[in-house]
Legacy VTK file of the C-alpha trace (Angstrom):
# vtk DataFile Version 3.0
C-alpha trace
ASCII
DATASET POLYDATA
POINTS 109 float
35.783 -11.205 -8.807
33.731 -7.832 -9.108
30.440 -7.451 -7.012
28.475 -6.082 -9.669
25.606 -6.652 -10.466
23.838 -7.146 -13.861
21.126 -4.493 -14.236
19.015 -5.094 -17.402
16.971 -1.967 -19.012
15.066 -0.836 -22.029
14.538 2.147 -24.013
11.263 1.961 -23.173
11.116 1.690 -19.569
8.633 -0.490 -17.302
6.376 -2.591 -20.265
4.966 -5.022 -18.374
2.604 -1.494 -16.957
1.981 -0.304 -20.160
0.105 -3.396 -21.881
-2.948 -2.809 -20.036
-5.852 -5.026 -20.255
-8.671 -2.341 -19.900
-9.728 -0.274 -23.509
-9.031 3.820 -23.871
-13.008 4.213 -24.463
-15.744 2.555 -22.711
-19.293 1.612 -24.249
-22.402 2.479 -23.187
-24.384 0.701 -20.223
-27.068 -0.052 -22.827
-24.742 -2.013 -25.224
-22.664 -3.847 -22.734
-24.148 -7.433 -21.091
-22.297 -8.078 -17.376
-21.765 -11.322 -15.877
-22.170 -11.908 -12.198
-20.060 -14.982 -10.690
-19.474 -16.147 -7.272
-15.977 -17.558 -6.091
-14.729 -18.982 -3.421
-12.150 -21.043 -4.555
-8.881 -20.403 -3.337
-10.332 -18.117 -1.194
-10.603 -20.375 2.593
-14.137 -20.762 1.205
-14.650 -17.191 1.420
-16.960 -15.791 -1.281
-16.047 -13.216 -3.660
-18.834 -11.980 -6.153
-16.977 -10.540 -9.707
-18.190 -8.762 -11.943
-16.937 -9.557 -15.299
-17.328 -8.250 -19.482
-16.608 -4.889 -18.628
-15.832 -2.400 -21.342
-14.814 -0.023 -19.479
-11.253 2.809 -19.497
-9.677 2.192 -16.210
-10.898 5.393 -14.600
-14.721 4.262 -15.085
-14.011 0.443 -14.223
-12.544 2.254 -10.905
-15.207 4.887 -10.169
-18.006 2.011 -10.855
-16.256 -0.374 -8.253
-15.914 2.087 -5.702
-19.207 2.974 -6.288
-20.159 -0.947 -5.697
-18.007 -1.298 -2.486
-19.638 1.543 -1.142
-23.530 0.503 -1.875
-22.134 -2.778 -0.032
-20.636 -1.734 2.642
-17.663 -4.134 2.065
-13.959 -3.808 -0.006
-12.677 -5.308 -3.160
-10.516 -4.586 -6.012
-10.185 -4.984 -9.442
-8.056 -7.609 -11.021
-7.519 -7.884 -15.163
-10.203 -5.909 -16.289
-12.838 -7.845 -13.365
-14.217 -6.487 -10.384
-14.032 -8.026 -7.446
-16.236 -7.559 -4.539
-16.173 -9.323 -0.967
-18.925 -11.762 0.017
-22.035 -12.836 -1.689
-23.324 -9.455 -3.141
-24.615 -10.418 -6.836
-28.369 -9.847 -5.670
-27.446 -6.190 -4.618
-25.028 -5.566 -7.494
-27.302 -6.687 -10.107
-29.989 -4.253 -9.008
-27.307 -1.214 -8.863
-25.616 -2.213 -12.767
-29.737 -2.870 -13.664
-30.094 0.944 -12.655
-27.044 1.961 -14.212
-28.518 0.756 -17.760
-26.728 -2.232 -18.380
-27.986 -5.885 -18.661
-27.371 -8.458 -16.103
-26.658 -11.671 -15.811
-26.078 -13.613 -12.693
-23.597 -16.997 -13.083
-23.099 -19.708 -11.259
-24.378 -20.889 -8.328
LINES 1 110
109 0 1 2 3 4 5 6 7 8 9 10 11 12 13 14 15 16 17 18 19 20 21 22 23 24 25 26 27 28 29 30 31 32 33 34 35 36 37 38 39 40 41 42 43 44 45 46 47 48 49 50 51 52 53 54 55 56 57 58 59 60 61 62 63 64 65 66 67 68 69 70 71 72 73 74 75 76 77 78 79 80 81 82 83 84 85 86 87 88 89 90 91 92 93 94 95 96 97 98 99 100 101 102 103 104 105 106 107 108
């Protein structure tokens, strides 16, 4: 019996990486409408305020969350196209996208 291994491949490499969720171009501030939730679900009860409908190319959906961690002084990531930013931080996020030009609306409760 050999010890080989089956080692499946494609022509086209890794394409589970290339069929990203996040657009080439982004729109405007002024014609995009963001949605501020608050999880904690899964979490150990921890909340988690995202920041979702984002039309954003991944290099602005990244600067704009570190730009968010940083005006809260906490961490987060972004996860399918959503931001996600530790603790309850919607109040303080909503005034920094509100400055940024975009409309805001908090979710949830």
């Amino acid at each position: 019996m050999s010890n080989n291994k089956t080692v499946w491949s494609s022509e086209d490499g890794d394409i589970r990486k290339k069929n990203n969720l996040t657009p080439n171009k982004s729109l405007p501030p002024q014609q995009q409408t963001i949605y501020l939730h608050r999880e904690s679900s899964g979490r150990n009860g921890t909340p988690v305020s995202l920041v979702k409908n984002l039309v954003l190319s991944s290099d602005d959906l990244k600067a704009l969350a570190k730009k968010l961690k940083q005006q809260c002084g906490t961490g987060g990531t972004i996860k399918d196209g959503v931001i996600e930013i530790q603790g309850e931080h919607r109040e303080k996020i909503a005034g920094i996208l509100q400055k940024l030009g975009y409309k805001v609306k908090i979710a949830g409760g």
